[in-house]
N, C-alpha and C positions, 0 to 999 in steps of 0.2 A: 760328572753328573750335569745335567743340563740346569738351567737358572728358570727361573719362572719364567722371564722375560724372553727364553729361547724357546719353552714350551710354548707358548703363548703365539710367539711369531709361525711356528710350527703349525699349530693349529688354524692359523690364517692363510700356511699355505696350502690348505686343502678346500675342498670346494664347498662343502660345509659349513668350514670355519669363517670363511670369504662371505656365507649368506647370512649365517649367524651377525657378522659386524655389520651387514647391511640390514639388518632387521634392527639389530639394537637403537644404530644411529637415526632412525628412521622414526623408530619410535618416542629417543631423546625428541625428535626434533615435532615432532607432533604435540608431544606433550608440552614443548615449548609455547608452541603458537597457541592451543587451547587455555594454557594460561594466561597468554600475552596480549592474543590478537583478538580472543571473544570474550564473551561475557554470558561463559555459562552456567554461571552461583553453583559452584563445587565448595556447597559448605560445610557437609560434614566430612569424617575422618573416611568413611565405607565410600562418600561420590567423591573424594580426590582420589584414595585407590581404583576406582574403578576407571577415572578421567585417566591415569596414566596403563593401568590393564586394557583396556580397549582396544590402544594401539597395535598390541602382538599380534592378535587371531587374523586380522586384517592384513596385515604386515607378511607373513607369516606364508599365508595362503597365497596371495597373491607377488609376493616376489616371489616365493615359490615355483612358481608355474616355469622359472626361468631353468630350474634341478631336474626338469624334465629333458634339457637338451642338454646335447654333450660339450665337450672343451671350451675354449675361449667363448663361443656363442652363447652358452648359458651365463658367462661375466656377463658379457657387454646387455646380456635378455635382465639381469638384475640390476644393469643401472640404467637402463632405459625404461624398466617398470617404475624404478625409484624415481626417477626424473617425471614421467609424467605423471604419480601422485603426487609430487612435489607442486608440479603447476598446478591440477587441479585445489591443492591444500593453497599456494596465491589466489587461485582464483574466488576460493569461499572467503577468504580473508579480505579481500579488496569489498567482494559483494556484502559480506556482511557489515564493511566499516561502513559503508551508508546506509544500507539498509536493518541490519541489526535481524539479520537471517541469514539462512544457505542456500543455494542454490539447487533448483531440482529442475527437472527434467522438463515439467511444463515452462520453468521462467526459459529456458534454455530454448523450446520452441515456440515461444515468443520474443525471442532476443530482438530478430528485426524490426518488430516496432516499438522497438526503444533504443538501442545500442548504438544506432544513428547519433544518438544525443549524449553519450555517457561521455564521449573523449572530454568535454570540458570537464569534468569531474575528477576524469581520472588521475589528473596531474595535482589537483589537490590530493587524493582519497591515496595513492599512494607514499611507503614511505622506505628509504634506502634498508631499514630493519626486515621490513617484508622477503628482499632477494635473501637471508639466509637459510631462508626452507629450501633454499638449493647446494647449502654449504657440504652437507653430507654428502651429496651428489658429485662435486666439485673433487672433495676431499678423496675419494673412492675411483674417482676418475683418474686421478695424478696418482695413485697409487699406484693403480694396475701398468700408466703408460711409463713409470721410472721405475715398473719392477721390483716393487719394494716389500710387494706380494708377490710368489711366484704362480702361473696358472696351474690347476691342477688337471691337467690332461687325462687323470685315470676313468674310466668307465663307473659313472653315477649310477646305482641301479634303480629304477624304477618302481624297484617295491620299497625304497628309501625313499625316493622324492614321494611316493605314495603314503609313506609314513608322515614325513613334514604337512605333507595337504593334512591329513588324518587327527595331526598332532594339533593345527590351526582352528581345527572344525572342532576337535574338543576343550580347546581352550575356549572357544567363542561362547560354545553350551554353557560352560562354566559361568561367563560373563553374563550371558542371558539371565541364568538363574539366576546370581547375587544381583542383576538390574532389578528382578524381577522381583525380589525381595526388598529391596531397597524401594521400589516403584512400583507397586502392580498395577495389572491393566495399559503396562508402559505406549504396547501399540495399538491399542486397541481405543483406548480415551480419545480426543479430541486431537488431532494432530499437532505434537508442539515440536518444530527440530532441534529447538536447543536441546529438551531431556533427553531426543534422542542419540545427539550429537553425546553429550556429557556422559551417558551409561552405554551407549555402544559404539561410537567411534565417526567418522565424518564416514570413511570409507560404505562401513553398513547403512548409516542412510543414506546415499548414493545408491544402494543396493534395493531398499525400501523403499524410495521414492519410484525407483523403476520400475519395481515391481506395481507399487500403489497406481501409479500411471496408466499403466499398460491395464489395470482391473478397472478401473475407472472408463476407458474405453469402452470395455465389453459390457458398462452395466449399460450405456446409452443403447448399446445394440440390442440388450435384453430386455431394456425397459416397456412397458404398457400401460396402456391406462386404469388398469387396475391399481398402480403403486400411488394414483390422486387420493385415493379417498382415504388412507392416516393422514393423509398431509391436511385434507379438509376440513379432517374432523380436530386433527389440534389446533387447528387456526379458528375453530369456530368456536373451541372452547375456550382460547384466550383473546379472543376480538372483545374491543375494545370501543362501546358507541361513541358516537360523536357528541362533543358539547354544545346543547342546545344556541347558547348562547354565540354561538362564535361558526356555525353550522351554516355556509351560502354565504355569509359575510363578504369575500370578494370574489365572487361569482361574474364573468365577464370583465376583471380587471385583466392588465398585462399582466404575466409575472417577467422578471428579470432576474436569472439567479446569478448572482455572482459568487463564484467558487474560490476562493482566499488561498491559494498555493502555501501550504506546509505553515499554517496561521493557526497560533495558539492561544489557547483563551486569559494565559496568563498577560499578554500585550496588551488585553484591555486595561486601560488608563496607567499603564507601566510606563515610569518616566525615567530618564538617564538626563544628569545632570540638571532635572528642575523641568526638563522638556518632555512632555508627552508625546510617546512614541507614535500612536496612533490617532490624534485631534480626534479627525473626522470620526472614524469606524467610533469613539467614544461617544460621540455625541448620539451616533444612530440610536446608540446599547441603548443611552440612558432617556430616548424620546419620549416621549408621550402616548405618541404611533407606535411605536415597537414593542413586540413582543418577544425578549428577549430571556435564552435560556442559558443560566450559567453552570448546571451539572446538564452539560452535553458533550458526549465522550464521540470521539473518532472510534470508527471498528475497522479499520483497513488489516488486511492481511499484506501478502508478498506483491499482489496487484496496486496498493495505495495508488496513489489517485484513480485509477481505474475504479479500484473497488470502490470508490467514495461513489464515483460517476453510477457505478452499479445500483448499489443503494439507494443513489437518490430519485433513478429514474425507474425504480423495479421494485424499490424494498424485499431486495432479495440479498444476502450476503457473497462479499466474495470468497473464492474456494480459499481451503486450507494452503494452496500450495497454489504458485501461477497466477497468471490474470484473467479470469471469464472471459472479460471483454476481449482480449487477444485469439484464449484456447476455444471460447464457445459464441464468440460474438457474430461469426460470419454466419454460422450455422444453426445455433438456439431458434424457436421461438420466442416472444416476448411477451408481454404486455404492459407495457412502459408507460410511461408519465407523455411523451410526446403524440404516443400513439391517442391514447385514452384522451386527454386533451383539445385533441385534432377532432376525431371518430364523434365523441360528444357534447361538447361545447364550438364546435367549431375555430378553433387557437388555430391560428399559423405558429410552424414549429420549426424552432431555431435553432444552431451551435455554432459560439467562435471560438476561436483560438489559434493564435498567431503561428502555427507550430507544422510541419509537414500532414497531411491528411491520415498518415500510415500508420502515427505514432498512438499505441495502445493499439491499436487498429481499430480508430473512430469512423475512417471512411466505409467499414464495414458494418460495424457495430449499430453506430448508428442509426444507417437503415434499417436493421432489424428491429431496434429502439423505435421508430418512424417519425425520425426527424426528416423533415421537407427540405432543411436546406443546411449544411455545414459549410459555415466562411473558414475556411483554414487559410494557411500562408499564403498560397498564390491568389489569393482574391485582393490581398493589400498592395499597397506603393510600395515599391523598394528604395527605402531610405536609406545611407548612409549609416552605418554602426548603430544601426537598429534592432539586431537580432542578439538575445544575451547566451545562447549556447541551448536553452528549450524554446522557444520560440522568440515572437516580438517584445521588445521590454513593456510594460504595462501602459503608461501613460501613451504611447503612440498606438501600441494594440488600440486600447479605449477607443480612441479618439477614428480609426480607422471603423472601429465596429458599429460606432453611431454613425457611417455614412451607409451601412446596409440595415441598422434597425431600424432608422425614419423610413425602410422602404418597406417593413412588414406590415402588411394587412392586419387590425387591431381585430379585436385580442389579438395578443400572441405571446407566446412563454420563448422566452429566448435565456441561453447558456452563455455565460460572460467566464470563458475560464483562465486565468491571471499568471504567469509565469514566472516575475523576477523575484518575488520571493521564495524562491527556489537555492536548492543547496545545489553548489558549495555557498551561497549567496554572495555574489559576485556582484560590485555595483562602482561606476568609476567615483572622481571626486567632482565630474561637471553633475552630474545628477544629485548627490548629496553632500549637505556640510555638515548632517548629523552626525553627532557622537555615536561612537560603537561604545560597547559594553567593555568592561576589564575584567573582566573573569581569568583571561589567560591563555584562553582557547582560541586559539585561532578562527577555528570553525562558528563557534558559537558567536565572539566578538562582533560581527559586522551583522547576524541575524536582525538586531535593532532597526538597521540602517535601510537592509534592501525593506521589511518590515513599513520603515516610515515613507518611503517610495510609492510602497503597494497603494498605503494610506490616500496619499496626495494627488496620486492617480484616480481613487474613488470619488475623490471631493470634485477632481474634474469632470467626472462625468455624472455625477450629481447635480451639479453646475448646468451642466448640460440641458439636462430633465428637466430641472427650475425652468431656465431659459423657454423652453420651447415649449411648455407648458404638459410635455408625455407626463412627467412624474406622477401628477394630478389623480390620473387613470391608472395610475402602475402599483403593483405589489414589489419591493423589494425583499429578496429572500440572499440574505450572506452567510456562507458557510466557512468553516476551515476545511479542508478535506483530510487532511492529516497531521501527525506531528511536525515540526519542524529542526525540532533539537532530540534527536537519540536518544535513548537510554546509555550507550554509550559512553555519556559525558556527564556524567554523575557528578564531579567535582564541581563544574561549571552551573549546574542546576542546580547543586544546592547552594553556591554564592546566590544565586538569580530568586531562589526562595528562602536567601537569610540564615540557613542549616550549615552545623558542621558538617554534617552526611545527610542524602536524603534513605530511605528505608523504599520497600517493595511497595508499600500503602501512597509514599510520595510519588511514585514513579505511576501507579496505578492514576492517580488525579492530574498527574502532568499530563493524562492522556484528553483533558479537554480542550475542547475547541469552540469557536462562538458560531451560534446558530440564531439569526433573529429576522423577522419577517415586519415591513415596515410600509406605511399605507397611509393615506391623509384618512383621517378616521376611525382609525383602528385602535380595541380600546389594549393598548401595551402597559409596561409593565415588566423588573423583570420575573422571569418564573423558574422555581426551586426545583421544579421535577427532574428527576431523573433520568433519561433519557440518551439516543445514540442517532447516527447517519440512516439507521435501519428505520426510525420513526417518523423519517421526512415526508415522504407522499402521502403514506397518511394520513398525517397533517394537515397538506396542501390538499389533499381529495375532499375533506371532511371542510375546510375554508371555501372549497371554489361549488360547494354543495350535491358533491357524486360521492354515494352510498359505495361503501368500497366491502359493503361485510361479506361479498362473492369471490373477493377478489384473491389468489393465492400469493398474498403479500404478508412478511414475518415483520412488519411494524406495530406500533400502536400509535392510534393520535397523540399527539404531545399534549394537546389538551382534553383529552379526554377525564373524567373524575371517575373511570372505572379501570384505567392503565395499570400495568403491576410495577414498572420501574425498575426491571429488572434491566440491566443494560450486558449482553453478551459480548466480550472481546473472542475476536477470533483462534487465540488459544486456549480458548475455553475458558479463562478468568472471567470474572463481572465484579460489577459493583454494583448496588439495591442502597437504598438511604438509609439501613439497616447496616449490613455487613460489606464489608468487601475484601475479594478473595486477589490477589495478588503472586504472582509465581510459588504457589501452592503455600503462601502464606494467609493469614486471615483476620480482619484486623475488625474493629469497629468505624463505621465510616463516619460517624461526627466526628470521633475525639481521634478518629487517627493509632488509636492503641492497639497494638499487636494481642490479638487472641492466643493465648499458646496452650493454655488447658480449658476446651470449649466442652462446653457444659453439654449432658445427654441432649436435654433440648435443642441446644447451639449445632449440634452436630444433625440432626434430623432435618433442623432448618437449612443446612449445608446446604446438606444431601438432597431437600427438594431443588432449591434453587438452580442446583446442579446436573440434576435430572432436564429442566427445563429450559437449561442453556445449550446444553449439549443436544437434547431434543433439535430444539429451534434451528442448530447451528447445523446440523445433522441434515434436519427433513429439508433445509435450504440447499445444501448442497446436491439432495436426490433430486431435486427440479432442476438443476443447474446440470448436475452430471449426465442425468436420463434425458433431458428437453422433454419435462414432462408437462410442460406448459402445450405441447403441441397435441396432448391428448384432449384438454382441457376448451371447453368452450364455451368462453364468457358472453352474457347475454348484450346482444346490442356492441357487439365488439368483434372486425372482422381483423383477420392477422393483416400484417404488414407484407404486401409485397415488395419486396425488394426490388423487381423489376420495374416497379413504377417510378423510382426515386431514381436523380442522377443527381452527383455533385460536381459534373463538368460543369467548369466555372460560365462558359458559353452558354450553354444549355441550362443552366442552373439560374443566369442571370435573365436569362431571353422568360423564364418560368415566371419570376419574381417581377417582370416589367407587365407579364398580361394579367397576372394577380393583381396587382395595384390596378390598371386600369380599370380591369372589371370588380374590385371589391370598394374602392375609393374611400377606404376607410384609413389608410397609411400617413403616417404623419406629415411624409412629402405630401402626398395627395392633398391634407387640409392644410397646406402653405401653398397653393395656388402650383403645384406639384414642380416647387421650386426646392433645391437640396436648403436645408437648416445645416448646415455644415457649418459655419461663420460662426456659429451660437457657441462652437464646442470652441474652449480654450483651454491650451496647456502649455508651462514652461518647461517643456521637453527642448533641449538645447538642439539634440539631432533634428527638430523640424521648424527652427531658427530660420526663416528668411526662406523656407521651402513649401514649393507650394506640391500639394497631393495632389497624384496621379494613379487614379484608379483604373486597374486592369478591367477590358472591356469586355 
């Protein structure tokens, strides 16, 4: 009689038994990394079964496809299927360890303007445990070539491999319904891909994002001006007036935004070893002048920084999935914060950033946005070990960008966007002798550091303003544009907030960031409200005194005293100074304490607030998906043409030299149209004993 162990080798060496072992280990090894490599809260008994069920139907069906061909070529068809789900399953695993998502189709046709810039990341973000999603691969490979399996050459028939498709397709059904039990409404809610990752598998959302993709396409083609007026009518029933008091207030000031790369509002007055991490940025928070907001939450989706960018020149949200600015930047209509600006106050309109033009795809975007002039990288000196892997390191960026601000014709609204606080944050020991953090973390540890950099670099160009007297006349507007530390690193965050564990409600607060707007005059303060990236132009519309309640922006002023405070994250969670809802948790937002039997009331009140997120988050992406801004025609407002703007640095520069002479309102211009460069000082070691040479 045979032994188990002869039955069993028997069974492997038939063609079946061969895909059956390829399925199983396929599935071990998925269910590995979904424990290991994400962070998909499988915390009941029903979403761990289901987190390890998901893997078959997927598995199943598509190694399958290989039981269609005959002899050896259907082996080698099931380890070459395995093998390249194995890379796509590194490649979500790498994308999600920084960014804390999955991969879909749109980041994917955006990759080139960004993936320019990921290799310096990569070498941190990867890690030797990752190559085992190829071990099964490996394993199955050496099998077949030392024969240890024999090939099974007989004739597979067709209505069998038809059965295995058949058999995959009713497993999946199966898994749908217990999702759907488990979840309702799974794909249909707000888009989140962990849930969907977590109840149906990475492979099926690869499947549903293509599909989602591909329908997204056809609603732009079918869109018309009919789909403006819900959108109208809910923004007019939540518009939000303006605070008398604070309404014109800096009307014909500069503004200067400076955008805080991956800056989080816990580094205010956060000290390591007795030192404050951030002086300067503290002092701003706490002025007299500033108006400063400490429940302001980041809303970035898969786009972050983009999306922040989105937000703050559109008050429009970025999409569920991808970057706008990449996937609809060249082609949208707009009606932006530069355009608007420009068209009715007259602002010259600006953007720097130390970085290639291409990246997000600003050199397109922008235009449409209708900024007049983008400094990107080839406008600066090339210095020496000046570039950190995103662009120019901060304190030389600065100092390069105030030799093209003093040439802006006043007003003008110009974009400061900051780089070295950037992940993996990278910073040498000539640039800092600040302490890093001990948390343990690798990653987290040096956040501190490039953080106090960022700082020191603001105080220089602060300095600056002082000196040469812009400040005087200027609005200071600093933002974070997103997190900086993951959810990820849970361990590390709760040493940084004093907890043995942090909870979903800690993680929901971690998501703030500083927002504060700063003015000789201005009467500040800081302020409680509630608020997100979505509230910014608003804001600044409602200060520089243009009536925005036409306008088809999903913000409210910040200071308004008729706001709802309700702040939308882009997987559909919020927080209200009431409740806040957290990866389908829901807690009280003073005390922090998890709701777990919410009261008939408690759940009504959900349920509107929920209604009115998803609303919002919904009717922004139909203007974004449709460009249904282009049916739309706002009064005293003409679109942007694209063909009038150039950002050839020649062309671009030769524009900015007859502006100045014909407007004579530019800072050079009232210093006897002599540069104030000398004014700006910084101890950037890279520009030690170097003098700047600006591309002509």
């Amino acid at each position: 009689m045979k032994t188990a162990l002869q039955k069993v080798r028997a069974g492997l060496n038939t063609k079946l038994g061969f895909f059956a072992l390829t399925v199983l280990l396929f599935a071990i090894k998925s269910i590995w990394a979904y424990e290991t490599k994400f962070n998909l809260g499988a915390n009941t008994t029903v979403q761990q079964f289901l987190l390890a069920f998901n893997t078959l139907p997927s598995a199943i069906i598509l190694i399958g496809i290989a039981l269609y061909f005959r002899g050896r070529l259907s082996y080698w068809l099931m380890s070459i299927i395995n093998a390249l789900l194995s890379t796509w399953l590194l490649a979500n695993i790498l994308y999600y360890r920084e960014f804390s998502d999955f991969i879909t189709f749109n980041v994917i046709k955006g990759s080139s303007s960004a993936s320019g810039n990921l290799g310096t990341s990569l070498a941190q973000i990867i890690k030797p445990s990752d190559f085992l999603v190829y071990a099964d691969v490996v394993i199955l490979i050496v099998i077949l070539l030392c024969h240890l399996i024999r090939v099974d050459m007989r004739y597979f028939k067709i209505r069998y491999a038809a059965t295995v498709t058949a058999i995959g397709a009713l497993l999946f059904g199966a898994n749908l319904g217990m999702a759907y039990s488990d979840r309702s409404q799974l794909l249909t809610r707000t888009f989140d891909s962990n849930y969907i990752v977590k109840y149906l598998g990475l492979e099926f959302y690869t499947v549903y994002d293509g599909v989602k993709t591909t329908h997204n396409s056809a609603i732009k083609a079918e869109a018309n001006k009919k789909d403006v007026a819900p959108i109208q009518k809910f923004l007019k029933e939540h518009y939000a007036g303006p605070n008398a008091t604070y309404y014109g207030t800096i009307k014909g000031k500069n503004i200067i935004v400076l955008h805080l790369e991956s800056f989080q509002q816990w580094l205010i007055d956060y000290k390591v070893n007795g030192k404050e991490v951030t002086p300067t940025i503290n002092e701003l928070y706490h002025s007299s002048n500033t108006m400063a907001f400490d429940n302001f939450f980041h809303q970035v989706g898969q786009g972050k920084t983009s999306d922040a960018e989105m937000m703050l020149e559109n008050s429009l949200f970025g999409l569920p999935e991808g970057s706008a600015m990449t996937i609809d930047g060249t082609t949208n209509t707009f009606q932006s914060a530069p355009a608007l600006l420009h068209q009715k106050l007259g602002y010259t309109t600006a953007s720097f950033h130390g970085d290639v033009p291409s990246f997000w795809n600003r050199d397109n975007a922008y235009k449409s946005f209708g900024y007049q002039y983008f400094f990107s990288k080839e406008y600066y000196p090339k210095v020496k070990d000046q570039d950190m892997g995103y662009g120019i390191k901060d304190k030389i960026f600065l100092k390069d960008a105030a030799y093209y601000l003093q040439q802006l014709p006043q007003p003008f609204y110009a974009k400061l966007i900051t780089v070295t606080n950037h992940y993996p944050y990278l910073i040498d020991k000539k640039n800092t002798d600040f302490p890093s953090l001990k948390t343990g973390d690798n990653t987290v540890d040096p956040y501190v550091q490039t953080a106090h950099y960022l700082d020191q670099s603001v105080k220089e160009l602060l300095d600056y303003l002082d000196k040469t007297g812009l400040r005087k006349n200027t609005v200071l507007v600093l933002y974070g544009d997103h997190y900086g530390i993951s959810n990820n690193h849970k361990p590390a965050i709760a040493k940084i907030l004093g907890k043995k564990k942090v909870t979903n409600y800690d993680l929901a607060m971690w998501q703030k960031v500083p927002f504060m707007i700063n003015a000789e005059g201005l009467q500040g303060g800081i302020n409680h409200t509630y608020g997100g990236e979505i509230d910014v132009l608003p804001t600044l519309e409602d200060l520089l005194g243009i009536s925005s309640n036409k306008y088809l922006q999903f913000g409210q002023d910040l200071l308004s005293k008729s706001r709802n405070q309700i702040v939308p994250f882009r997987d559909g969670d919020w927080v209200t100074p009431k409740y806040t809802k957290s990866s389908g948790d829901y807690y009280d937002t003073k005390t922090g304490k998890q709701i777990t039997n919410p009261t008939k009331a408690q759940k009504a009140e959900f349920a509107k607030i929920q209604k009115y997120v998803t609303t919002d988050l919904g009717l922004s992406d139909k203007v974004i998906n449709g460009d249904l801004l282009r049916f739309y025609k706002l009064p005293g407002f003409t679109k942007t043409n694209k063909k009038d703007v150039t950002y050839n640095r020649v062309k671009a520069l030769k524009q900015l030299k007859k502006a100045q002479k014909e407007q004579k309102t530019s800072l050079k211009s009232e210093n006897d149209n002599k540069s104030t460069l000398d004014d700006y000082t910084t101890d950037a070691p890279e520009l030690k004993d170097t003098t700047l040479s600006f591309p002509k």
